[in-house]
N, CA and C atoms as a LAMMPS dump frame, in Angstrom:
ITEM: TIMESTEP
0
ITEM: NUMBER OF ATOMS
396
ITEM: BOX BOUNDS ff ff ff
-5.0000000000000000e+02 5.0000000000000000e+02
-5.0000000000000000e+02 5.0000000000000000e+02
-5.0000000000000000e+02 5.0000000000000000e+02
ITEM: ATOMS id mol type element x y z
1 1 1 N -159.905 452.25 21.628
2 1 2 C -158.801 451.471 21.089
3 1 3 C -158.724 450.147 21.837
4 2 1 N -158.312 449.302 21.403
5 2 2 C -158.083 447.952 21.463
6 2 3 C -156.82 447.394 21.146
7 3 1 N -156.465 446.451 21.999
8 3 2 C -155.278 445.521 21.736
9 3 3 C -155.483 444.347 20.977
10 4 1 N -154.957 443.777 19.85
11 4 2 C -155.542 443.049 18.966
12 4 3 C -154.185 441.611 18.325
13 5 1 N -154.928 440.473 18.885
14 5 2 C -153.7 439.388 18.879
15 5 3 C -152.972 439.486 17.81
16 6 1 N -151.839 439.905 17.752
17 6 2 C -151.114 439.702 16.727
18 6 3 C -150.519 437.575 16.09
19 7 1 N -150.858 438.015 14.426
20 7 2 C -150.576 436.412 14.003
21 7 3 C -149.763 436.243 13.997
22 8 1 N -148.905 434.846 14.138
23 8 2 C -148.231 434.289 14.487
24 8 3 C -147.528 432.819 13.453
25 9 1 N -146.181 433.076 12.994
26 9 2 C -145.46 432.209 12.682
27 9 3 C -146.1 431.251 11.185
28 10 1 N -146.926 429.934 11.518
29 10 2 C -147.725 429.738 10.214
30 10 3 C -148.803 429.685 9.978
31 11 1 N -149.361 430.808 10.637
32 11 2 C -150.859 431.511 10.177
33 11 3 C -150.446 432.08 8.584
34 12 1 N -151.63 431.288 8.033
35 12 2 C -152.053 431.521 6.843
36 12 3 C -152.572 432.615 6.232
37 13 1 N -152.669 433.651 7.15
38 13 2 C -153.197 434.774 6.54
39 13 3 C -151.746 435.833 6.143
40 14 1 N -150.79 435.687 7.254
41 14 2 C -149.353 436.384 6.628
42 14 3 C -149.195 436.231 5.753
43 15 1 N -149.094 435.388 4.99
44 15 2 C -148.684 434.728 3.765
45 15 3 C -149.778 435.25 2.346
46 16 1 N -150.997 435.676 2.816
47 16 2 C -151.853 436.062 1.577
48 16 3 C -152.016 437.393 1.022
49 17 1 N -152.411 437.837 0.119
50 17 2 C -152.027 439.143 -0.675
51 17 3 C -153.459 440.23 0.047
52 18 1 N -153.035 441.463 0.463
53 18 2 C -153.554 442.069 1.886
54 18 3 C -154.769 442.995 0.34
55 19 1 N -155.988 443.179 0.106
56 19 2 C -156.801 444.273 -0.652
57 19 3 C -156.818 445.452 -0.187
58 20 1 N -156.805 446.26 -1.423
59 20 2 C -157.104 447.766 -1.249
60 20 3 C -157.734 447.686 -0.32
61 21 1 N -157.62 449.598 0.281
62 21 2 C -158.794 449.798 0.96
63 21 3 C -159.405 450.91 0.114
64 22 1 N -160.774 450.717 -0.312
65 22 2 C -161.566 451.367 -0.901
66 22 3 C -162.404 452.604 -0.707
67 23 1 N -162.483 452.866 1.229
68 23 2 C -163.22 453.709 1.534
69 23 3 C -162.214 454.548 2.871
70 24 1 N -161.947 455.462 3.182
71 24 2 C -161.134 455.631 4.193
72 24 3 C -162.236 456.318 5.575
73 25 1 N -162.818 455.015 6.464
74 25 2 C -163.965 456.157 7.12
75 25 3 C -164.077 455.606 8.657
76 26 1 N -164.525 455.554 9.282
77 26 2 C -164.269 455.353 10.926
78 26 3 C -164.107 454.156 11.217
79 27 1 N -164.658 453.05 10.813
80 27 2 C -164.248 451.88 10.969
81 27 3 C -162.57 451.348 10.519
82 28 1 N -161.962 452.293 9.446
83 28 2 C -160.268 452.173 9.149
84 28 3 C -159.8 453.041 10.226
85 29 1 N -160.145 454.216 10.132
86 29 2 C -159.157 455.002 11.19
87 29 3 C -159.267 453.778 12.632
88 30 1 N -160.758 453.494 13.48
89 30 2 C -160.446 452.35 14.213
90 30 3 C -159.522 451.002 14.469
91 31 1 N -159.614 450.687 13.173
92 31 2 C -158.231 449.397 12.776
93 31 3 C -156.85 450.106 12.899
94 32 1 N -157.172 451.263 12.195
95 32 2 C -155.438 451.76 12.656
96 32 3 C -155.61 452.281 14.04
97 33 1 N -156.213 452.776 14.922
98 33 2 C -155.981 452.757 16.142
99 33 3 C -155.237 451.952 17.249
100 34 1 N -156.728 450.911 16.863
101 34 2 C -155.992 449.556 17.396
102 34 3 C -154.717 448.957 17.073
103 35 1 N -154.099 449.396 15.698
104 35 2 C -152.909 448.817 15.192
105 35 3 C -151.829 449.276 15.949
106 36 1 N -152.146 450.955 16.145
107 36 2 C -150.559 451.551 16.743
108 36 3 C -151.078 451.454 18.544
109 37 1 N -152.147 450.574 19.049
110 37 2 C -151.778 450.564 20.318
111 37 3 C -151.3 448.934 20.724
112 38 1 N -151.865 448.021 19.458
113 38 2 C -150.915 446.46 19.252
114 38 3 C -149.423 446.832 19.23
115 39 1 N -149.185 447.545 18.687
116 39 2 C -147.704 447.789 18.101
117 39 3 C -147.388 448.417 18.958
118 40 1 N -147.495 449.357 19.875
119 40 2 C -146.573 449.823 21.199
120 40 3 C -147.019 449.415 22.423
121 41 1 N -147.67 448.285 22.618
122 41 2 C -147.741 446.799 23.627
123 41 3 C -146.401 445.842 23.238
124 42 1 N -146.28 445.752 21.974
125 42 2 C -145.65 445.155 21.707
126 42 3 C -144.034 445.095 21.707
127 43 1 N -143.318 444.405 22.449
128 43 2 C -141.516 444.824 22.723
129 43 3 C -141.356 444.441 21.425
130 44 1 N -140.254 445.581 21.059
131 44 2 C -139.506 445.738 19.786
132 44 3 C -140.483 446.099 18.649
133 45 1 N -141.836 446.859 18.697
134 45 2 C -142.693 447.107 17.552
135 45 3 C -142.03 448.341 17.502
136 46 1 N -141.348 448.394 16.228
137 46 2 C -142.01 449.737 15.012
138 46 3 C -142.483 450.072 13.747
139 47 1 N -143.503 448.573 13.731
140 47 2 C -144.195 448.571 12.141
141 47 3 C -144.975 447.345 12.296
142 48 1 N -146.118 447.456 12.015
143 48 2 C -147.383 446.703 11.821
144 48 3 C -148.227 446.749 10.754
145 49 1 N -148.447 445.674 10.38
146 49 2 C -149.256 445.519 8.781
147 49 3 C -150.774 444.555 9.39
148 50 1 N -151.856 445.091 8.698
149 50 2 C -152.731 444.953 9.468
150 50 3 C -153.136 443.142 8.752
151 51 1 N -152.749 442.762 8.181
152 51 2 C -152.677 441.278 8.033
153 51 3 C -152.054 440.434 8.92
154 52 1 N -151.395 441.41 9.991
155 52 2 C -150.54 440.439 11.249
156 52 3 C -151.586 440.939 12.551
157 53 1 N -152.728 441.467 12.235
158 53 2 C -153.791 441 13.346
159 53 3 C -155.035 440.927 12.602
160 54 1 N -154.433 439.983 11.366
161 54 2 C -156.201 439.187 10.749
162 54 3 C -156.528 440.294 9.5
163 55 1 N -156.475 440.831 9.474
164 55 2 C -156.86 441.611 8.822
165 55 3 C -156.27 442.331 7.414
166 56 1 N -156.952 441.792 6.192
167 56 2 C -156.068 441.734 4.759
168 56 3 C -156.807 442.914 4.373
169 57 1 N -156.169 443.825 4.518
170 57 2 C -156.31 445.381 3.823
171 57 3 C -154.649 446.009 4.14
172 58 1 N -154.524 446.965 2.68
173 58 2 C -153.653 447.182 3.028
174 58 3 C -153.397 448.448 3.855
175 59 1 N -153.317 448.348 4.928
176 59 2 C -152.827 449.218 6.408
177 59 3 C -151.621 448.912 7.343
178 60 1 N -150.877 450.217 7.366
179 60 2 C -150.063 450.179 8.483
180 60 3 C -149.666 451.263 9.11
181 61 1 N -148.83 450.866 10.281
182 61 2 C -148.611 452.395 11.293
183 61 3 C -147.165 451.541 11.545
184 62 1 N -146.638 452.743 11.72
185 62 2 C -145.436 452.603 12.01
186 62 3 C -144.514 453.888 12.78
187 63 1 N -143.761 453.735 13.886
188 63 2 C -143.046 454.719 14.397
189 63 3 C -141.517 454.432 14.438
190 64 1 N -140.788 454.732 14.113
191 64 2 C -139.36 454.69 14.268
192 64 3 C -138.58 455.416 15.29
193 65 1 N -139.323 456.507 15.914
194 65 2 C -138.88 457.688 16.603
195 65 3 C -138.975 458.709 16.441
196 66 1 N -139.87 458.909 15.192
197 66 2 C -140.389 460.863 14.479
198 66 3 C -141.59 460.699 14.459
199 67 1 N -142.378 459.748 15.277
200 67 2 C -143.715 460.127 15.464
201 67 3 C -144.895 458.976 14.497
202 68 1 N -145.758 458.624 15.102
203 68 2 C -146.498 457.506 14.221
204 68 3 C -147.23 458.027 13.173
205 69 1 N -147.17 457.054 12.052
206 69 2 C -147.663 457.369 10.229
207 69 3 C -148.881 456.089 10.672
208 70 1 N -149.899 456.604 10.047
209 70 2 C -151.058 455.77 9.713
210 70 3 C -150.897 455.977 8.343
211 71 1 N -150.844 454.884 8.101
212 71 2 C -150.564 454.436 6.221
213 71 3 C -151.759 453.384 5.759
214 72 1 N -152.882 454.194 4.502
215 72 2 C -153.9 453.71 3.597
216 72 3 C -153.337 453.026 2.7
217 73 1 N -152.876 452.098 1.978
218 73 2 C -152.665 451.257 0.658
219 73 3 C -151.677 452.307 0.452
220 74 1 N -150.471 452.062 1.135
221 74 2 C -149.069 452.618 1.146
222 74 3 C -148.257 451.727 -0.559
223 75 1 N -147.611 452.673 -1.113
224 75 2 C -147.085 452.408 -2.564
225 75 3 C -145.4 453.11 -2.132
226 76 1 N -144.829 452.218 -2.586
227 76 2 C -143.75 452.538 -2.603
228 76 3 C -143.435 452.765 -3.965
229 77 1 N -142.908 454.174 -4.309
230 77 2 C -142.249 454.704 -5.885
231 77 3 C -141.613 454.94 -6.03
232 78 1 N -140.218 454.744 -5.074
233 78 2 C -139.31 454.778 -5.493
234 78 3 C -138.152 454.258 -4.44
235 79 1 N -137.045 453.866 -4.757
236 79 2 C -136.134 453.51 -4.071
237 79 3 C -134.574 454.064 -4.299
238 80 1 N -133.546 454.612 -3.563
239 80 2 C -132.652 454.548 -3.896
240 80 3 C -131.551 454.232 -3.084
241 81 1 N -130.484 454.05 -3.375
242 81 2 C -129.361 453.359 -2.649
243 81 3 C -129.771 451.884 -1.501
244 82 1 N -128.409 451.772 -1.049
245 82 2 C -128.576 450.55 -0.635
246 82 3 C -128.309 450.835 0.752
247 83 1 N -128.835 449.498 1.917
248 83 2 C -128.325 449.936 3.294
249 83 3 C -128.373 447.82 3.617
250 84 1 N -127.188 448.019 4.893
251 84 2 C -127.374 446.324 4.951
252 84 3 C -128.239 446.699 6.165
253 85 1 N -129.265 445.932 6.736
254 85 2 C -129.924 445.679 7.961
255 85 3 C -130.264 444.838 8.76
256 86 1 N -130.495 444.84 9.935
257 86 2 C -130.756 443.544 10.882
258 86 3 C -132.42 443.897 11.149
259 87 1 N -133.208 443.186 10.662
260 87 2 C -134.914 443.12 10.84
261 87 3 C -135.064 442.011 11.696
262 88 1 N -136.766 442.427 12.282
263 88 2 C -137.071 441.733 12.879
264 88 3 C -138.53 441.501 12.518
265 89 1 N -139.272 440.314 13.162
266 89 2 C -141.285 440.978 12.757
267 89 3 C -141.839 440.369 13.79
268 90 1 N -142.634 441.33 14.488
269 90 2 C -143.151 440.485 15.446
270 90 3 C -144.11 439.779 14.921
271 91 1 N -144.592 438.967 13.997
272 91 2 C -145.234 438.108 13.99
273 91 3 C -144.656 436.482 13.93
274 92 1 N -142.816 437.061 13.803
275 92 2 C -142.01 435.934 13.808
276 92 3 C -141.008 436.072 15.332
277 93 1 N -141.148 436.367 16.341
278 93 2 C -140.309 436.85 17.778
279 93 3 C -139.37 435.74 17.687
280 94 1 N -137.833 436.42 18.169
281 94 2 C -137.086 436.088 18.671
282 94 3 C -135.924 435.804 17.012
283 95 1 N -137.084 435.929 15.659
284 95 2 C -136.308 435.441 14.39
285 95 3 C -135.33 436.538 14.195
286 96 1 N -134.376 436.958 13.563
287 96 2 C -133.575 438.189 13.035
288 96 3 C -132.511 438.016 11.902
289 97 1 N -132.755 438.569 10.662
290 97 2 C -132.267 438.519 9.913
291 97 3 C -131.721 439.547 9.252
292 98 1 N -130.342 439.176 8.654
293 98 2 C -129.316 440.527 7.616
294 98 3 C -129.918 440.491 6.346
295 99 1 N -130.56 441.692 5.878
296 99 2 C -130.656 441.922 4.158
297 99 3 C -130.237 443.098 3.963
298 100 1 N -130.508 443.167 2.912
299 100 2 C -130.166 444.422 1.948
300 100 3 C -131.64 445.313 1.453
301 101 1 N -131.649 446.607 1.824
302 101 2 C -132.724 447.058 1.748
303 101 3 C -132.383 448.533 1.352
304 102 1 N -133.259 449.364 0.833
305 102 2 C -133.241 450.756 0.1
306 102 3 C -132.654 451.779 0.908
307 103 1 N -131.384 452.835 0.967
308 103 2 C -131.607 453.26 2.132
309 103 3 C -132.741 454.58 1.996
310 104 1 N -133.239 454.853 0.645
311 104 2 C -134.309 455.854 0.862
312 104 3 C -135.696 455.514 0.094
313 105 1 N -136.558 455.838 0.671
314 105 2 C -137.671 455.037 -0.007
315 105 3 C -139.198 456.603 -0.261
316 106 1 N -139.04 456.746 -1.148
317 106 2 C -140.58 457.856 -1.186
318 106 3 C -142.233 456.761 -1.369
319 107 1 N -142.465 456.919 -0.268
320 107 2 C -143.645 456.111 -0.541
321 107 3 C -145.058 456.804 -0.489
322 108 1 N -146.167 456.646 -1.385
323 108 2 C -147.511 457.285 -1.615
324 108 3 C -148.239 456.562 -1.103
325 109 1 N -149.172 456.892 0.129
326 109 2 C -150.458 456.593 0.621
327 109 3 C -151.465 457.687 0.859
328 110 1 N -152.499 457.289 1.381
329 110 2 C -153.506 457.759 1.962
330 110 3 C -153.406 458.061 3.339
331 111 1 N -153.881 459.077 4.657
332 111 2 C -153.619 459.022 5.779
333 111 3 C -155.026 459.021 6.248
334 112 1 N -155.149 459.227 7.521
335 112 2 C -156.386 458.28 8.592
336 112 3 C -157.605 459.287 7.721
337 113 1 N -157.16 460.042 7.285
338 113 2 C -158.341 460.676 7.042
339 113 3 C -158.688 461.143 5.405
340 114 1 N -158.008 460.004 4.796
341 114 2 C -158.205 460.048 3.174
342 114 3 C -157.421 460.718 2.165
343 115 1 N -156.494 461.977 2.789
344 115 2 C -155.94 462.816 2.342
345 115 3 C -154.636 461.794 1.52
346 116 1 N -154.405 462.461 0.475
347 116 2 C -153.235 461.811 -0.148
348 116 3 C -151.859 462.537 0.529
349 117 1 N -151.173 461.358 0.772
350 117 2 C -149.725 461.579 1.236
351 117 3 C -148.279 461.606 0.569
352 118 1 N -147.257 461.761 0.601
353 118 2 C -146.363 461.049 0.483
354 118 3 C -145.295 461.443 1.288
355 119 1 N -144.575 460.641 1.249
356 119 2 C -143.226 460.263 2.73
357 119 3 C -142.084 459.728 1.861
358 120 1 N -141.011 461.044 2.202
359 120 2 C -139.993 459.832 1.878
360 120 3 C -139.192 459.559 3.195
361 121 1 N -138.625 458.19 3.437
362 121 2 C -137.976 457.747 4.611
363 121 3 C -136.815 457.685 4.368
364 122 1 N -135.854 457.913 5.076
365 122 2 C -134.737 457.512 4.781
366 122 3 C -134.164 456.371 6.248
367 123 1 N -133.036 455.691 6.291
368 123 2 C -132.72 455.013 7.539
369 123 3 C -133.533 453.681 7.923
370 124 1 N -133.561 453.891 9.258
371 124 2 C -134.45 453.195 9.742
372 124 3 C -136.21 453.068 9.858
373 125 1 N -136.459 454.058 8.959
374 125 2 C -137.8 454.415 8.77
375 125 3 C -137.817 453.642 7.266
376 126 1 N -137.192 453.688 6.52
377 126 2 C -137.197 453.286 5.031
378 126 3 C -136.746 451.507 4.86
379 127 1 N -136.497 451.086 6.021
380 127 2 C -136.228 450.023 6.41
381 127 3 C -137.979 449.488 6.792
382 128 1 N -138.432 449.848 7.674
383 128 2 C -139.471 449.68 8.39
384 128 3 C -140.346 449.646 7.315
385 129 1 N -140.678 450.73 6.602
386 129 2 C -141.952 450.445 5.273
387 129 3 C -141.589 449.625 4.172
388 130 1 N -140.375 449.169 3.882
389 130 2 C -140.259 447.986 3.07
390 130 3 C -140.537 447.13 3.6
391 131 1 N -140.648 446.738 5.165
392 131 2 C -140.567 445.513 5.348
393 131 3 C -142.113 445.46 5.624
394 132 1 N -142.995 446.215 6.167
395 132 2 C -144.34 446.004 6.215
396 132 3 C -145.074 446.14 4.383
């Protein structure tokens, strides 16, 4: 595992639309490695999208406090109710903003090892995968 610079502010790659991932095989489980050991280096990480260290596929890991999700081309299908929240991203430090976000979210991915998933979050976890 590796620590991997997270992008920053107006890097051009935040901003661009992240591709499937097509194959789920040691070189992804590696990227997500490296992702959830960027993300708990990191003060205040509990969600990383792998386009905020270069990398446009869609991947993320995320821990809230029930343990880290490695997430393949994560789909969100559904949403319900509402919650107000204070977010943050570390690819923007020190920014923090109030929205309005789902308070439950069932979302369908893939996990490190291809298997189909699904998760529903509720809280601060359902907060966290909308925003990655």
């Amino acid at each position: 595992m590796a620590l991997r610079e997270i992008r920053m502010f107006e890097d051009d790659i935040l901003r661009k639309v992240s591709k499937p991932v097509t194959e789920v095989n040691d070189h992804i489980r590696e990227i997500l490695d490296d992702m959830a050991e960027t993300m708990y280096h990191t003060p205040g990480g509990g969600g990383l999208a792998a386009c905020q260290i270069g990398i446009l596929r869609r991947l993320l890991v995320a821990d809230m406090g029930e343990g880290l999700l490695k997430l393949v081309n994560p789909v969100i299908t559904e949403k319900k109710g509402e919650q107000l929240v204070t977010e943050g991203c570390l690819s923007f430090p020190g920014i923090w903003g109030k929205l309005k976000r789902p308070e439950i979210v069932i979302v369908h991915a893939f996990n490190e090892y291809g298997e189909e998933i699904e998760i529903k979050a509720r809280g601060e976890l359902a907060k966290c995968l909308c925003h990655e």
